[in-house]
C-alpha positions in Angstrom: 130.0 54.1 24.2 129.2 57.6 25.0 131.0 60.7 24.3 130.4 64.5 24.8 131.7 67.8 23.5 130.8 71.2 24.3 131.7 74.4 22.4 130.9 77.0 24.6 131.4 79.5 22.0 128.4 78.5 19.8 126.5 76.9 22.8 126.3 73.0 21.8 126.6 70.5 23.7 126.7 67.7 21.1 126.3 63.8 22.2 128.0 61.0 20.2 126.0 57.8 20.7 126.7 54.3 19.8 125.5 50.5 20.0 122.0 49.8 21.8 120.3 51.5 24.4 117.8 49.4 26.3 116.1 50.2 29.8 119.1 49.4 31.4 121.6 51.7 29.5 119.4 54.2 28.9 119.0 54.4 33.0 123.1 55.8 33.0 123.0 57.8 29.8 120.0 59.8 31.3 121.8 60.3 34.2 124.8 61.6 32.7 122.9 64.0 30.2 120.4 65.4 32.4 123.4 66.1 35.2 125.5 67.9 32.0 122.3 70.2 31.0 121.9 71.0 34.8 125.4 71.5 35.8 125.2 73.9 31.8 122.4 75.9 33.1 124.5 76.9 36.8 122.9 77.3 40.2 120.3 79.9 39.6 117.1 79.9 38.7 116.3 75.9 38.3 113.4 77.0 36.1 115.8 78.7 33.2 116.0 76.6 30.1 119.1 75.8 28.4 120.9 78.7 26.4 122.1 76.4 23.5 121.1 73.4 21.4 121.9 70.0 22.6 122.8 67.1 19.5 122.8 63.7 19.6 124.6 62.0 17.0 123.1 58.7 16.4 125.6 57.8 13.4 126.8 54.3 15.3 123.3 53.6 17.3 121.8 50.6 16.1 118.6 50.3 18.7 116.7 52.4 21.2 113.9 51.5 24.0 111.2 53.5 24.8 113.2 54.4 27.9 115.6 56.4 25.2 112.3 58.5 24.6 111.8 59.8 28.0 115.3 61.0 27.9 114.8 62.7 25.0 111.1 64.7 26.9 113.4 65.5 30.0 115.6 67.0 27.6 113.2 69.1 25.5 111.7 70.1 28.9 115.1 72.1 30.2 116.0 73.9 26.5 114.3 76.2 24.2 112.1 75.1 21.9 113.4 73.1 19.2 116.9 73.2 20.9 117.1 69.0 20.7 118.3 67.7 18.0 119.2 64.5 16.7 121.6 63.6 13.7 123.0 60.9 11.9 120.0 58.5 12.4 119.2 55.8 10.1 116.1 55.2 8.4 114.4 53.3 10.6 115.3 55.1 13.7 113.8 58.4 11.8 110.8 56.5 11.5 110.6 55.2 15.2 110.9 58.9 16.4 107.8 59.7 14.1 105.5 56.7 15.4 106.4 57.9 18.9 105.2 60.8 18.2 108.2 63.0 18.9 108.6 64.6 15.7 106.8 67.9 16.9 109.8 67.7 20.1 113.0 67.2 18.1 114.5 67.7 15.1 115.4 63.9 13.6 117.8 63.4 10.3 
């Protein structure tokens, strides 16, 4: 299950994640993010990055694929710098995210 808010006043577009995300769901979710971020950003410049900070909250996910991690590199490719953030993760998620290398992307906790 997948659910998103957006304050537009402090510019944070905040996913809410839960259950597993193999290849196959991770194939939708990245679909639906990256189309949120680009419909965000409006029809100029396609090169602007993200004005805000994008969260995933990982407090119900129990599993993610690698496919999960290429979401998260598209991601950190259309905001600023340490804009990606992810919450709520358990241990060995927080871990995962390390051995992957992605700790200098995103922000994990």
């Amino acid at each position: 299950m997948e659910k998103f808010t957006y304050n537009q006043n402090e510019k944070l577009l905040t996913w809410t994640l839960a259950g597993r995300y193999d290849t196959a769901a991770c194939g939708k979710l990245s679909e639906m993010i990256l189309g949120k971020i680009a419909a965000m950003r409006g029809t100029g410049d396609p090169s602007k990055l993200l004005d805000g900070k994008v969260v995933f909250d990982f407090k119900d996910v129990e599993f993610v694929s690698s496919s999960f991690f290429r979401i998260c590199i598209s991601v950190t490719r259309q905001v600023n710098k340490g804009s990606l953030i992810i919450i709520n993760c358990n241990h060995y998620l927080v871990n995962t995210f390390k051995i992957a290398g992605l700790g200098e992307l995103l922000s994990v906790s």
